[in-house]
C-alpha positions as CSV (number, residue, x, y, z in Angstrom):
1,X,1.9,33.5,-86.4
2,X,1.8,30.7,-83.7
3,X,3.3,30.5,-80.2
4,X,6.3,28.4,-82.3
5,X,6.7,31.1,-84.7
6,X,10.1,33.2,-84.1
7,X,8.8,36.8,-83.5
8,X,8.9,39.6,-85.6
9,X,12.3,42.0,-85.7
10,X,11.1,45.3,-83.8
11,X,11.8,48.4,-86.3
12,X,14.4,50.4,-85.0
13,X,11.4,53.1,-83.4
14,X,9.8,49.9,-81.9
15,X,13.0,49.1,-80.1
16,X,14.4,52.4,-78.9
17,X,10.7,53.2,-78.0
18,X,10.9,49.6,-76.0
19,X,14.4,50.9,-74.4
20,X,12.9,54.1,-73.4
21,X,9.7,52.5,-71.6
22,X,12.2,50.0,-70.0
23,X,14.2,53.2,-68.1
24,X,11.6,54.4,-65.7
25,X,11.6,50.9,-63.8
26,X,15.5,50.5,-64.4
27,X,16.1,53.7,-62.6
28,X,13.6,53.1,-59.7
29,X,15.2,49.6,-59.4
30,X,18.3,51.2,-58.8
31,X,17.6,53.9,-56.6
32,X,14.9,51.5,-54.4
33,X,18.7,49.3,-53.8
34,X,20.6,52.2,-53.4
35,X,18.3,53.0,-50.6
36,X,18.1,49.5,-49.3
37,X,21.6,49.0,-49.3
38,X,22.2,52.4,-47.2
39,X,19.7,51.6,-44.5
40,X,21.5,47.7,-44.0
41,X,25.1,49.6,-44.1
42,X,23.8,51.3,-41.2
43,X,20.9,49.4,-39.2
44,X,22.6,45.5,-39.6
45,X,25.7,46.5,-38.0
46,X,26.8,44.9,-35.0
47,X,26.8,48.3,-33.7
48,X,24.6,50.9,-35.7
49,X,25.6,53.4,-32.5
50,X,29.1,52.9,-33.8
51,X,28.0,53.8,-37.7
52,X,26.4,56.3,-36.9
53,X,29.2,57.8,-34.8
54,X,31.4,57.7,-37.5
55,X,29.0,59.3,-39.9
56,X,30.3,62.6,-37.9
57,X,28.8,66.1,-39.4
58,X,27.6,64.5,-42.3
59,X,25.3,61.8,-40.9
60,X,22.2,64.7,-40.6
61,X,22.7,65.4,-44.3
62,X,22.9,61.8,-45.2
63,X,19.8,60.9,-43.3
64,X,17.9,63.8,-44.8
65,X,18.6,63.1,-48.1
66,X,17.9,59.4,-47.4
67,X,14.6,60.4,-46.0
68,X,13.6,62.7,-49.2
69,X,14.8,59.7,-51.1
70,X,12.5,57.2,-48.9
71,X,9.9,60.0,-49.8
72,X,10.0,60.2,-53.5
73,X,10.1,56.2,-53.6
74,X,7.1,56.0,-51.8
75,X,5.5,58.6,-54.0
76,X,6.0,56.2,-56.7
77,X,5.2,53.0,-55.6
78,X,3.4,52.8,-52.0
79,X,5.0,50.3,-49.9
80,X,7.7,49.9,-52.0
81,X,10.6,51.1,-48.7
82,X,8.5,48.7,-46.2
83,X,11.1,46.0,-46.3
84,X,13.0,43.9,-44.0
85,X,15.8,46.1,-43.6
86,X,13.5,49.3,-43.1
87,X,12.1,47.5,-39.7
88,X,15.7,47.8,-38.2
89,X,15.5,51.1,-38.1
90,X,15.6,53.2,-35.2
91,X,14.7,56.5,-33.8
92,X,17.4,59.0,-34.0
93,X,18.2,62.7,-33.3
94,X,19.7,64.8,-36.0
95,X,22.1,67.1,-34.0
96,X,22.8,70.8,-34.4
97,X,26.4,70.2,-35.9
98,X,25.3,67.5,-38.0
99,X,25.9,64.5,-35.8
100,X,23.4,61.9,-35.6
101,X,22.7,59.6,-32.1
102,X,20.2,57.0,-31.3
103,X,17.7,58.2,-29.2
104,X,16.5,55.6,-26.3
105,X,13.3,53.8,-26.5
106,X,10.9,55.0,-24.0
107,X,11.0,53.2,-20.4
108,X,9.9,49.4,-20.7
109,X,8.9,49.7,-24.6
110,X,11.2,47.9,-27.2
111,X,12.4,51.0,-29.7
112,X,10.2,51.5,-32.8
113,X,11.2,52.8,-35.9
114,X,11.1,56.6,-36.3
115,X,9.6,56.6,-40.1
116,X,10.8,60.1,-40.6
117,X,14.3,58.5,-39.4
118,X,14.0,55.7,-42.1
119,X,17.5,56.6,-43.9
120,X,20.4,55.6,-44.4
């Protein structure tokens, strides 16, 4: 066989085999965008005070599963959640009723991103 050769027809085993290795990076593709996509929803609005307002009582709950989702994605492949999109991010308070507020940078420092915060 030479690189002009066409290649050989996988058996049926050598394809669904070839299907099933493919899945593991399909599914972390899609939940590494899922997660992207959640933190820009939030963190590239013109007002992310404003999102996260109307997140109401379930804005804790989405930012702790977002976080457990950052988390796991991590777990899997470091550095993998340190994108553009994750350096927006800002520290925030998860309230007693669910709520979620910015919390102020400290006096004469820019805000920094609160990586257990990092959701979205």
């Amino acid at each position: 066989m030479t690189l002009l050769s066409s290649p050989a027809k996988p058996t049926a085993a050598q394809a669904r085999a070839a299907r099933a290795l493919a899945m593991p990076r399909a599914m972390f593709t899609r939940l590494l965008r899922s997660w992207s996509e959640g933190v820009d929803a939030i963190w590239s609005a013109p007002s992310p005070a404003d999102v996260l307002a109307a997140l109401g009582p379930q804005g804790a709950e989405l930012f702790t599963r977002s976080e457990q989702l950052r988390a796991f994605l991590e777990s899997q492949q470091p550095g993998c959640t340190n994108t553009s999109q994750a350096a927006l991010v800002k520290p925030v308070a998860l309230n007693p009723d669910g709520t979620v507020t910015l919390q102020p940078a400290p006096t004469g420092a820019p805000a920094q991103p609160n990586p257990a915060s990092s959701g979205s």
